[in-house]
Every structure is written in C-alpha cells, then in structure tokens.
C-alpha positions as CSV (number, residue, x, y, z in Angstrom):
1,X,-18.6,36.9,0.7
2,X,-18.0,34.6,3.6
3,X,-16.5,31.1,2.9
4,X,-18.4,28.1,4.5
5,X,-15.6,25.9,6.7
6,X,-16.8,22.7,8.1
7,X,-15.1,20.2,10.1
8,X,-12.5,18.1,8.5
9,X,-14.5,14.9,8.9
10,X,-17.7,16.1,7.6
11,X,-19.6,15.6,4.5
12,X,-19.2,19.6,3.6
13,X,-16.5,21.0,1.9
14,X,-13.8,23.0,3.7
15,X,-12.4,25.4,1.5
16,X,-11.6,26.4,-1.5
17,X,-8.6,27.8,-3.8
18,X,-7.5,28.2,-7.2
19,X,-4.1,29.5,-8.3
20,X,-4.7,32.4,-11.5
21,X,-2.9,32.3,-14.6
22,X,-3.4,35.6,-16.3
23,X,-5.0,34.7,-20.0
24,X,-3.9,31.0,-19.8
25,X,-5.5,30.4,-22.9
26,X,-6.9,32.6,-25.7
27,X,-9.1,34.8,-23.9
28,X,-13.1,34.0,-23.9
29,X,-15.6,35.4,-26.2
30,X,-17.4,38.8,-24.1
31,X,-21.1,37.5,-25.3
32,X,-22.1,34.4,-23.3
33,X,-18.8,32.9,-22.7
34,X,-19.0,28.8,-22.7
35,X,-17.0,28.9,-19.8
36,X,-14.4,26.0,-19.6
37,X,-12.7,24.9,-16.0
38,X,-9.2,25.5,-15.3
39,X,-7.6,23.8,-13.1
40,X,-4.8,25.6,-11.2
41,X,-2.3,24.7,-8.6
42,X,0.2,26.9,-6.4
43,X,3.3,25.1,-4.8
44,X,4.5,25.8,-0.9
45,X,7.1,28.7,-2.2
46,X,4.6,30.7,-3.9
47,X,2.1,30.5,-0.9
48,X,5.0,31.0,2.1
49,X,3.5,34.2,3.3
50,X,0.7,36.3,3.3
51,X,1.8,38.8,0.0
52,X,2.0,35.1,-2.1
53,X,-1.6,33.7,-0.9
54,X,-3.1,37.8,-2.3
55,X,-1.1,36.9,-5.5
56,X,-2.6,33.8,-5.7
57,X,-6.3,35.0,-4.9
58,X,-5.5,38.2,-7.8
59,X,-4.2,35.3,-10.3
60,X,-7.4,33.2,-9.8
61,X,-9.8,36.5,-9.8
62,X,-8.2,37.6,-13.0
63,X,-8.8,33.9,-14.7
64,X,-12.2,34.2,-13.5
65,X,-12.9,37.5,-15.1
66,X,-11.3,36.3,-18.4
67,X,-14.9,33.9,-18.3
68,X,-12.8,31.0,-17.0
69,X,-14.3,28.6,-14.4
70,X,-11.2,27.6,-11.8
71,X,-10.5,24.7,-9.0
72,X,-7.4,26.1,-7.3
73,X,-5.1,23.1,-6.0
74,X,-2.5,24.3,-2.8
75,X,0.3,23.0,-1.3
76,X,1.5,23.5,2.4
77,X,2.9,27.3,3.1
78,X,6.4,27.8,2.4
79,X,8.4,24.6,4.9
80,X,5.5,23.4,6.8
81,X,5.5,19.9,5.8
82,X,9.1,19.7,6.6
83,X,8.8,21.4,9.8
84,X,5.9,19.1,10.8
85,X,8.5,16.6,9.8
86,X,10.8,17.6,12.5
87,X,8.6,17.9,15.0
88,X,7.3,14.4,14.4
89,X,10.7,13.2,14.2
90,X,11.7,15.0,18.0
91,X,8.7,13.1,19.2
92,X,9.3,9.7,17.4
93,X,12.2,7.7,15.9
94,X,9.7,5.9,13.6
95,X,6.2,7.6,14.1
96,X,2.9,5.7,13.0
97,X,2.3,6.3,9.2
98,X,-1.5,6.8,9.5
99,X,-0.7,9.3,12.4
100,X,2.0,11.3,10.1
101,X,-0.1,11.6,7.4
102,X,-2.8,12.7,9.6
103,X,-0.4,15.2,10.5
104,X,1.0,15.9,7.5
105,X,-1.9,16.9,5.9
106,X,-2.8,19.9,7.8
107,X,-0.8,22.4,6.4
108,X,-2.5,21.9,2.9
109,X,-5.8,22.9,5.3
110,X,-4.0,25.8,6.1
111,X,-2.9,26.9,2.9
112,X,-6.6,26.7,1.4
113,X,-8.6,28.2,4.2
114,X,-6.0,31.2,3.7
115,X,-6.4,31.2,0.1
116,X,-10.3,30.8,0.3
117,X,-10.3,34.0,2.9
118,X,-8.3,36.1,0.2
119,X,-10.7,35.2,-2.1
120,X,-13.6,36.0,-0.1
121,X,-12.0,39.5,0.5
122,X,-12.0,40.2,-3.6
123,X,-15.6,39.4,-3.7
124,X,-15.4,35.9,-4.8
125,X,-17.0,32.7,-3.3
126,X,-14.8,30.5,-2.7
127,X,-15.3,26.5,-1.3
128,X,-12.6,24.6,0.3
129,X,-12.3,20.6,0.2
130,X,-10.1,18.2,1.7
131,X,-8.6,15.8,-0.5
132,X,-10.9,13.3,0.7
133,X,-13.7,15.5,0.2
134,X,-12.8,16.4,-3.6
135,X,-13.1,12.6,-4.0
136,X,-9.7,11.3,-4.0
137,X,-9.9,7.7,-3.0
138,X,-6.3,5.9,-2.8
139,X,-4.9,2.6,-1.7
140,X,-3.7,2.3,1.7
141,X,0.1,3.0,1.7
142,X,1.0,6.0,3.9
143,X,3.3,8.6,2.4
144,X,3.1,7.1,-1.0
145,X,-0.6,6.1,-1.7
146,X,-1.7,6.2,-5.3
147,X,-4.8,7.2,-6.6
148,X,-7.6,4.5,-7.5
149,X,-10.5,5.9,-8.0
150,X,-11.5,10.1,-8.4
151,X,-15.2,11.1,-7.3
152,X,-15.4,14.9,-8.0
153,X,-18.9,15.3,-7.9
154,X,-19.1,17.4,-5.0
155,X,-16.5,20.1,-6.8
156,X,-18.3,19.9,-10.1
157,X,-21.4,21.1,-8.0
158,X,-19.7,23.8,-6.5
159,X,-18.6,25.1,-9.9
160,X,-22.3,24.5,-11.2
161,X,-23.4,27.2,-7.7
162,X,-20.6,30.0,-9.4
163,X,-18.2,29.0,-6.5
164,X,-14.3,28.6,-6.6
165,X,-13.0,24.9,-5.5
166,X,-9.6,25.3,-3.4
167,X,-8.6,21.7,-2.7
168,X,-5.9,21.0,-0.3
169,X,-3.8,18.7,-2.1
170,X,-1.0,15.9,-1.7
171,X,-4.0,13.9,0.1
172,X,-7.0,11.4,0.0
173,X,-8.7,8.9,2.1
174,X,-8.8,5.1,1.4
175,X,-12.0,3.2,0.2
176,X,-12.3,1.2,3.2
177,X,-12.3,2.6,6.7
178,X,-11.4,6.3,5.2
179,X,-8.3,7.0,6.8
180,X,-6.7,10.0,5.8
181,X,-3.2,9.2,3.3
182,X,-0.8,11.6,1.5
183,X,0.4,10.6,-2.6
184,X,4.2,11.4,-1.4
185,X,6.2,13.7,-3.3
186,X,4.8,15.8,-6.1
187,X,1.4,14.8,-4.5
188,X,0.0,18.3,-5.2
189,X,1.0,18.5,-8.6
190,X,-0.5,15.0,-9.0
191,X,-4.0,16.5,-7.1
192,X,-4.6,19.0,-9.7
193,X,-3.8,16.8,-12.8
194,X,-6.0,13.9,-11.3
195,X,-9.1,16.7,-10.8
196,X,-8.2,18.3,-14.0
197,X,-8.8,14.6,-15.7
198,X,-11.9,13.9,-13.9
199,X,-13.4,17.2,-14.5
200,X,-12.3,17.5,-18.7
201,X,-10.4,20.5,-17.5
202,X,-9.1,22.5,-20.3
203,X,-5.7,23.0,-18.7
204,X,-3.8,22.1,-15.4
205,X,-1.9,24.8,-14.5
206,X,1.5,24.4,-12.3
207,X,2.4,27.7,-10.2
208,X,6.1,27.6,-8.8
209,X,8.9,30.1,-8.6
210,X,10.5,29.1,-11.8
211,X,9.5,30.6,-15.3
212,X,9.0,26.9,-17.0
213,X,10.9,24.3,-17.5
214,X,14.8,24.9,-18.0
215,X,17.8,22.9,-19.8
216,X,19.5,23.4,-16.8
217,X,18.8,24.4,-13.4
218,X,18.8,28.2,-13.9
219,X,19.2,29.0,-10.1
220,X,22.5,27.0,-10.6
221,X,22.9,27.5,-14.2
222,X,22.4,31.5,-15.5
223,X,22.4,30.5,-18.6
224,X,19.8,27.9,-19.0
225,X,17.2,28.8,-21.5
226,X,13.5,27.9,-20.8
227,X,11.5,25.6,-22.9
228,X,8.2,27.2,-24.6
229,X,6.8,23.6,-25.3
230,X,7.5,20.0,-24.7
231,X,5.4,16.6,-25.3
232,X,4.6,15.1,-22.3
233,X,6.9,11.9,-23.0
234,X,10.2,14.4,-23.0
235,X,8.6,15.9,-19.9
236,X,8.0,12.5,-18.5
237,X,11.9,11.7,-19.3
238,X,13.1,14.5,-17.7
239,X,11.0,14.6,-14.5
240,X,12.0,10.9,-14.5
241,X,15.5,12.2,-14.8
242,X,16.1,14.4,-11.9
243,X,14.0,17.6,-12.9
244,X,12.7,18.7,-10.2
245,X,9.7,21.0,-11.8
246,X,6.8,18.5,-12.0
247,X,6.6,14.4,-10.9
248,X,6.7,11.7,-13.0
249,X,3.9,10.3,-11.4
250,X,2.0,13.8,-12.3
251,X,3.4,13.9,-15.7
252,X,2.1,9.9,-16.1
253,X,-1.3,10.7,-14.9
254,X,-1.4,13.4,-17.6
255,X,0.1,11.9,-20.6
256,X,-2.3,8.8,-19.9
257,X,-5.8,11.0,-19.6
258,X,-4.7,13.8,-22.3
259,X,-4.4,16.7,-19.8
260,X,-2.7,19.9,-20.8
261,X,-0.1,21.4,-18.5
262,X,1.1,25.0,-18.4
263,X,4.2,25.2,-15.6
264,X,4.6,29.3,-15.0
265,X,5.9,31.4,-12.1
266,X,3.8,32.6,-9.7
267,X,6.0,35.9,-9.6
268,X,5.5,37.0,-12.9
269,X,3.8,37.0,-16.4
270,X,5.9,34.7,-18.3
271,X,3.8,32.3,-20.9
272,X,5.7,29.4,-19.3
273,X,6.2,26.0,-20.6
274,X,3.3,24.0,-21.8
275,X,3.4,20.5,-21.9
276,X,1.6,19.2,-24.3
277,X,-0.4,15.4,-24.2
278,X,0.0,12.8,-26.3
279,X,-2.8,11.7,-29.6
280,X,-3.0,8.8,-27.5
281,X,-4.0,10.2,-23.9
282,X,-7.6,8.5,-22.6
283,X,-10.9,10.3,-22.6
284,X,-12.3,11.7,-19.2
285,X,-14.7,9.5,-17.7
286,X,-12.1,6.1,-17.7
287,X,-10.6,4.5,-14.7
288,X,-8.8,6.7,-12.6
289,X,-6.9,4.6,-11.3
290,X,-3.3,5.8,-10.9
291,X,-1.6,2.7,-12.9
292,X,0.9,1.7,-15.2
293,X,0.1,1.4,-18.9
294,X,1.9,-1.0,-21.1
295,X,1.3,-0.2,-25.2
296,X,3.4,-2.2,-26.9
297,X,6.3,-4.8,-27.3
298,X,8.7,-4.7,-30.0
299,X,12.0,-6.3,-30.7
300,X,15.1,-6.0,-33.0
301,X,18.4,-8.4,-33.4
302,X,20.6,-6.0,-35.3
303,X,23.2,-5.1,-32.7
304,X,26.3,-6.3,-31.7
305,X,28.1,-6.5,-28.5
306,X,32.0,-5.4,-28.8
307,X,33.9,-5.9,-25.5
308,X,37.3,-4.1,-25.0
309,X,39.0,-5.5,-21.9
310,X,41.4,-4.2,-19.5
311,X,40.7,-0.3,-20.0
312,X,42.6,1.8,-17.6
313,X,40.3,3.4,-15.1
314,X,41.6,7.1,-15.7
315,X,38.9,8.8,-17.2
316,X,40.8,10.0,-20.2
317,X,41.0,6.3,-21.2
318,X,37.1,6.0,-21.5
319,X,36.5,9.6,-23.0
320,X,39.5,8.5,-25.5
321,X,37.1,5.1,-26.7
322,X,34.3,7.7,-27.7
323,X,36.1,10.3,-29.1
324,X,37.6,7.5,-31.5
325,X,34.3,6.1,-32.2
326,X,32.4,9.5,-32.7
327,X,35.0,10.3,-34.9
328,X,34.4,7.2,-37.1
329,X,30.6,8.1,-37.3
330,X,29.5,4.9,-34.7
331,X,26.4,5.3,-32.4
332,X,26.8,3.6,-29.2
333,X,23.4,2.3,-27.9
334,X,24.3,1.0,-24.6
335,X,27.8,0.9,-22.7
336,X,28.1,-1.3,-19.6
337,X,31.5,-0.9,-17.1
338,X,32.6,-3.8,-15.0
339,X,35.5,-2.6,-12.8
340,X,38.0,-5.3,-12.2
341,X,38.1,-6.3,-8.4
342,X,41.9,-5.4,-6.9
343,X,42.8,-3.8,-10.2
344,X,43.0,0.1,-11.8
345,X,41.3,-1.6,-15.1
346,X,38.0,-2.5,-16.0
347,X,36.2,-3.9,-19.3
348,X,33.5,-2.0,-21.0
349,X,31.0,-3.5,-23.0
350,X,29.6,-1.9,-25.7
351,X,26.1,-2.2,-28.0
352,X,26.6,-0.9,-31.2
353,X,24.3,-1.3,-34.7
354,X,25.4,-4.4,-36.1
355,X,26.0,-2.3,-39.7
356,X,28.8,-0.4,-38.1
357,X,30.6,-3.1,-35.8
358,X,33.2,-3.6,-38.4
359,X,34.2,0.0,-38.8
360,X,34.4,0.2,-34.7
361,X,36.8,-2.4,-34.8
362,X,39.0,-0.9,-37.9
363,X,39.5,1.7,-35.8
364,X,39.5,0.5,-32.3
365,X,42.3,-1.8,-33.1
366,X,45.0,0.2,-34.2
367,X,44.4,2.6,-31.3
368,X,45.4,-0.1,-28.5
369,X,48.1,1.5,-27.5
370,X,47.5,4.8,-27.2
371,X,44.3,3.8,-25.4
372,X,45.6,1.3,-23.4
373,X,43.7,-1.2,-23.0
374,X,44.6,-5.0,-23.3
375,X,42.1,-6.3,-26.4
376,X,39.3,-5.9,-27.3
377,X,36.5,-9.1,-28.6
378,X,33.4,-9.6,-30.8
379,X,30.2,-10.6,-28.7
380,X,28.6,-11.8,-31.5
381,X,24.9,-10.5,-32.3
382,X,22.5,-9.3,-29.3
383,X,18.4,-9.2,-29.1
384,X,17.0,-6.6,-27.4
385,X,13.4,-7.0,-26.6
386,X,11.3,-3.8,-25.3
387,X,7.9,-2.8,-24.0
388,X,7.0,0.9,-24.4
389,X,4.3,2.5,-21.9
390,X,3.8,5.0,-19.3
391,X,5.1,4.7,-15.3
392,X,8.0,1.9,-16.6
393,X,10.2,3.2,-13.8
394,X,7.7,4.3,-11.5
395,X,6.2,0.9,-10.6
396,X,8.0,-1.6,-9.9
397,X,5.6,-3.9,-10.6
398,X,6.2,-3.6,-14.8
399,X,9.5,-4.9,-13.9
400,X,8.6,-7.4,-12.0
401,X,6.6,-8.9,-14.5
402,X,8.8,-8.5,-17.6
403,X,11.3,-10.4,-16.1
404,X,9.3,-13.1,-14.7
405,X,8.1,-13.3,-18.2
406,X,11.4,-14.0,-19.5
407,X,12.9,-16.2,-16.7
408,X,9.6,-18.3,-17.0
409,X,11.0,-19.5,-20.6
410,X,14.6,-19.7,-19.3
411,X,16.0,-16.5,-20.9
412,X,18.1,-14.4,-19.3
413,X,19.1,-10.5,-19.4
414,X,22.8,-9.8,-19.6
415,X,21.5,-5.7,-19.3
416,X,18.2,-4.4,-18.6
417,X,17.1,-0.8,-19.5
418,X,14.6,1.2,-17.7
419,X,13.5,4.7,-18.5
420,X,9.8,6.1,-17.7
421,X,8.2,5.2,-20.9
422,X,10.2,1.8,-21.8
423,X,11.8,-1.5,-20.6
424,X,14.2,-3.3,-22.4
425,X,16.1,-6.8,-21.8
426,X,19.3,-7.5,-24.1
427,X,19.4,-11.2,-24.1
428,X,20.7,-13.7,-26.5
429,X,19.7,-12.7,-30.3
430,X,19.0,-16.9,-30.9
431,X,16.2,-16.1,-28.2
432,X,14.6,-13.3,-29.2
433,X,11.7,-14.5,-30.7
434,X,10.7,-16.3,-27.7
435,X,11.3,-13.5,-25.3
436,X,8.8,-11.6,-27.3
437,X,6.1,-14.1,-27.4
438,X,6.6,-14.6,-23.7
439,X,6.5,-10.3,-22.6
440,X,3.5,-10.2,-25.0
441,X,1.7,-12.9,-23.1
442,X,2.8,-11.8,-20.2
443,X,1.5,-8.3,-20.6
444,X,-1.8,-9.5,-22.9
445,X,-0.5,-8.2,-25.9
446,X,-1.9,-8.9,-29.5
447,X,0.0,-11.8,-31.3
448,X,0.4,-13.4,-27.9
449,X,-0.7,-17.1,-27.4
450,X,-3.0,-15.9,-24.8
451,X,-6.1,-13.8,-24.1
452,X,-6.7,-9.8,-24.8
453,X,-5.3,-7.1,-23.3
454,X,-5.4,-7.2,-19.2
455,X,-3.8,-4.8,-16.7
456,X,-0.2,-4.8,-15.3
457,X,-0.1,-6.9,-12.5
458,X,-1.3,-5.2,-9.2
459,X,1.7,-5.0,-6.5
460,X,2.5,-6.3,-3.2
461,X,3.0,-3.0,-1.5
462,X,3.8,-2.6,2.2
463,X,1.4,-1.6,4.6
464,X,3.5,1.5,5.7
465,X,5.8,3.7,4.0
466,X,9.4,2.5,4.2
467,X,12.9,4.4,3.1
468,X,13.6,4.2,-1.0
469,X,15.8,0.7,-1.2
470,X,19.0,1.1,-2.0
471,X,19.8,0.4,-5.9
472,X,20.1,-2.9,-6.8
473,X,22.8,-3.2,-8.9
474,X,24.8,-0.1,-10.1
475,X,23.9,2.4,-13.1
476,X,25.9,2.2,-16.2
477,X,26.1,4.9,-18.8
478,X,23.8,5.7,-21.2
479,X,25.1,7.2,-24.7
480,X,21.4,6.7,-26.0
481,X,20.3,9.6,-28.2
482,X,17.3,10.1,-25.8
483,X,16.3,13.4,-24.6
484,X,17.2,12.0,-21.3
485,X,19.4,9.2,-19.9
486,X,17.9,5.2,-19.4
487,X,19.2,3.8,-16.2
488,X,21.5,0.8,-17.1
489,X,21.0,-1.7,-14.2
490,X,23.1,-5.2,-14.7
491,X,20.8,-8.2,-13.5
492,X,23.3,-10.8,-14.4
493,X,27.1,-11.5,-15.6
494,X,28.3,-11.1,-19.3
C-alpha cells in the first residue's frame, strides 16, 4: 500500500510508525477481537540502519496480527541528532534555539517516513505525523519544552481508517505562533507515553538495545541481572538516579496518568521489564499538561543530630564510623560532610532515630582513638518536614516554593533532601509544626489555613535553552534505605 506524505507544515499527517512487541500482552481472542491500542516506541540504536527499521516494521506487523491496534513512536537513526549537532555547531558558536530545533527535528522525519515505507512493503497502511501534527502542544522553551496540552484526535482517526500512526517523536509546536520545539532528552520516550495517555493505550512500549532494566549497567557490568517488574516510583528513582533506560520526565508522565510500560530489546524476544503504575495514576481524558504533582506533606520530630568533629579525611576513617554503627544495629538517615578549609579533617553530621542516639554514642565514644577523630556532640532533636509527589527534582519550581514557604515564617533548613518523588527540609524540631502548616498552605494542602488544592506554581523559564547550571551547593551522602540515593544539597550552615 502506498503511504500518503505531506508537507511538514500542512494539516495532513506525514507518516507513520509503530515499533512491534511480539505478544506484549496475553494474546487477543481469534473471534471479534476488541482490539486495544498499543503504543510502541523504537530508540535511534534500534533504527541505525536499514536491517533495524525491517525489524521494526516485522515487530509492529506481528502486534497487529496478534489483533492489536499500534501508534509506532521513532527516534532519529542511529547519531543523527548528534551529527546535526556538529554540524550546527561548525556553523555557529551559539545557533538560534528555534532554528536548532527546526533542525533538530528532521531526523525523527526520517526515521518515520523509513519506517512507514517498510510498512507499506508488508502490506500495511501506515500514516506518518509530525509531533505537531499528532497534537503535541508545548511551552515555548527550545531544547527542553514540556508538554501542555496533547490533541490526538487526528491519530485516533487514523486508527478508526485501520491505518498505523508512526509519529516522529522528541517534538511539538507551541500554542501560539506554532513554532516547531523539541522535549530535550528522553523526549521520544516521553512522546509515546504522553500519546499512550491521551489515547487509554493499554501499554507503552520502549524498544532499545538492552533486555530491560538492569541492577547494573550490563554492558559495563556482565553480571547485572535484569528486573522482570518494577513500580513506577522505583523506576522513577532510578531514572532519576543515573539510569539511563527511560527519563524521569517519561517515567513522571506515566506514573501520574497510570500508563503501563514494557522496556524490551529490539534485538530479541526477551519479556523485558514492565513497569508497572501506581493505584493512584489519573484517568485519561485529564490535563495533559506535563507538571509537577504534589500529594502530600508530612512531618516527624523523632531524630537526632549527632556531630563527630575533626574526622580524618582518609576514607578508612569514614567507612570505620559506619562499620561501628552497623555493627551496633543504628540506621543512619542522613549524613552531611563539611571539610575543614586548610585542614586533612572534616566533621560529619549525622541524622539518626532519636530511639538509637544513645547506643550510637555508647559505642562511638570508646572508639575515638582508633577512629581518630577529635569528639564527637549531641545536636539535640531535629524536624524533618516532607512533601511527597511526582517530578520533585525535575522542576525546580517545587523547590522553589517549599522553601519560600518556609523562609516566609522565618525557618530555616540546615539540610534539604531531594529525590524524584519527595522534598524534605531538616530544620529546628521547636519549628516543626509551623513549617508544616506553612508547606501545606503553600502547596493547598488539606489542614492548611488556606484554600483547596491549587497547582504548583508555574516557572519563570528562559526563553531559550541554556547549559544545565552548575550545582549549587555540593552532594552529601545518602545512607537512606531507598531504592535509590536522595541528593543531599546544604542550603545553609549547621
């Protein structure tokens, strides 16, 4: 069958492709299948040549035949964004961000007029859409836009006509004046998730040249074992960690509208991982705006600060402080490291339950010497007050208003903690009672002096898409039992 392609700019859709997943759920009844859409993406390595783009055109065909309807979500071939990069780069110092995302965008156009012609070739009839024209409205931040609003009327009508939706992702156009953006990293990922929402798909499926998700790394690690299923707030803490698989930003968007995500190699028939949403994800057919979601505030006063000052800075010092403690049965909650300037010795402070401070020091004490550090003090009782949510870390603005919240009663954070799906402030336990009352007001929480529930305050995002900032303050460790690490970030002196 021939696939229609139309001009970028005009109102018909381009293109279309769908990444296969062979039975990606339990297969479909033979007699009058009610066929459910699956939503399935296929990342630059398993499109970088010609043998990929069949495998990804046999994978949909197969999905399709199991009484499946798909929208296929591709990424640029192989290195083209970074080689458009370059060549943007050997033209520019600093390029304009509307014309490098103009730019940018075309080798997702590539991909999915490839992947709609493969299609065509097994007998299928396949649609391609810009981002834009799948209905991808964003703000107007170049390189990093974020989704506010997701109109996918024009590929639900293609799947009503029997035809296969390949959308070129890691784009959209803003509401006014519809210049062309990209979502930034992971913006693909994020494509298919945000369809998958807006459509009630019944799963979003991530094709990449990995089996799953790992423990480890397993092209650095052999013997990293894969994960058959995780929730979608571990996922969320480990994408926010460093694990390069999926986004955060994807893995929000999920968790928040209840999508299902199967993450499986596009070079075999491994089951994958499959991330599974939370009870609490949204309903299809809410905002789709890409935002922040703050669902609680709590607080708790039973911990206790325990300083021990002038620690050697060999390493064997520090390790020796745990391996004393962990022998004694204490949980360390939070450890913050102040190096001494001009000196090789530093003080650590350390958040422990407030029920096992005395044993800590029993047995802290007596090891002085052979630890070597110069004494060690009670703090006294901490409060730790907390919100819990989705993109904590991701947006800035959460921050921003928990700690004007707090400063706007005069309290201040000696250590704040910020993970994906929480922030928390350790303050002054005397105070903790009016930090709470002020987050929950700030954030229109119940039992807050204040009205109902309103949304996170909206940033003040630049115009054009600037290099990361470089960290604020430095990272402390984390000994939290977490699946994943909290970034420690000191706002002001102990």
């Amino acid at each position: 069958m021939s696939t229609d392609i139309a001009p970028p700019d005009s109102d018909h859709p381009i293109g279309s492709d769908t990444p296969l997943l062979h039975n990606p759920l339990p297969a479909a009844p033979t007699a009058a299948p009610a066929r459910g859409v699956i939503v399935q993406k296929f990342g630059g390595s398993s499109l970088a040549d010609a043998a990929g783009i069949q495998r990804a055109a046999a994978r949909i065909a197969t999905t399709l035949d199991d009484g499946y309807q798909v929208v296929a979500v591709v990424s640029a071939m192989g290195d083209t964004t970074d080689e458009l990069y370059d060549l943007a780069a050997d033209l520019s110092s600093r390029p304009q961000p509307s014309s490098l995302d103009a730019l940018l965008s075309i080798g997702e156009l590539v991909s999915s007029a490839l992947l709609a012609i493969a299609l065509s070739e097994l007998g299928r009839s396949p649609r391609t859409f810009t981002g834009s024209q799948a209905g991808l409205i964003t703000d107007s931040v170049h390189g990093k836009a974020r989704i506010t609003d997701v109109r996918s009327g024009r590929v639900r009508a293609a799947l009503q006509r029997g035809e296969v939706p390949v959308v070129a992702g890691d784009q959209g156009r803003t509401k006014k004046g519809k210049v062309v953006t990209t979502l930034g990293r992971g913006g693909s990922d994020l494509t298919a998730v945000a369809l998958a929402a807006s459509l009630g798909a019944l799963a979003c499926e991530i094709y990449t040249d990995v089996d799953g998700v790992f423990t480890a790394d397993p092209r650095i690690v052999p013997t990293a074992r894969k994960i058959a299923v995780l929730s979608s707030e571990e996922m969320l803490e480990l994408a926010a960690s460093g694990c390069k698989v999926l986004h955060a930003r994807c893995v929000g968007y999920a968790r928040r509208f209840g999508v299902t995500i199967r993450v499986r190699s596009s070079f075999s028939e491994d089951a994958g991982t499959l991330i599974v949403p939370d009870l609490g994800g949204r309903p299809a057919g809410t905002s789709a705006r890409e935002r922040p979601v703050v669902t609680g505030v709590t607080s708790v006063n039973s911990t206790v600060r325990l300083t021990i000052v002038g620690l050697p800075d060999a390493p064997q010092h520090v390790a020796g402080v745990f391996d004393t403690l962990a022998r004694s049965g204490v949980t360390v909650e939070t450890v913050r490291r102040t190096t001494r300037a001009g000196s090789d010795r530093s003080d650590v402070a350390l958040l422990v339950p407030a029920a096992q401070s005395a044993v800590a020091l029993a047995v802290l004490r007596p090891a002085r010497e052979s630890l070597g550090f110069e004494d060690i003090r009670h703090g006294g009782p901490v409060g730790r007050v907390a919100i819990a949510g989705v993109g904590m870390r991701s947006s800035p603005e959460v921050l921003c208003t928990f700690l004007n919240a707090l400063s706007a009663v005069g309290i201040d954070c000696d250590l704040v903690e910020i993970s994906e799906t929480g922030i928390a402030g350790i303050t002054h336990a005397g105070r903790l009672a009016d930090a709470e009352r002020a987050v929950r007001l700030a954030f229109g929480m119940p039992g807050a002096d204040g009205p109902g529930p309103r949304p996170v305050p909206a940033p003040v995002r630049p115009a054009a898409r600037a290099a990361d900032p470089p960290t604020a303050a430095r990272e402390l460790v984390s000994a939290s039992p977490s699946s994943a690490p909290l970034d420690r970030v000191s706002v002001a002196a102990s």
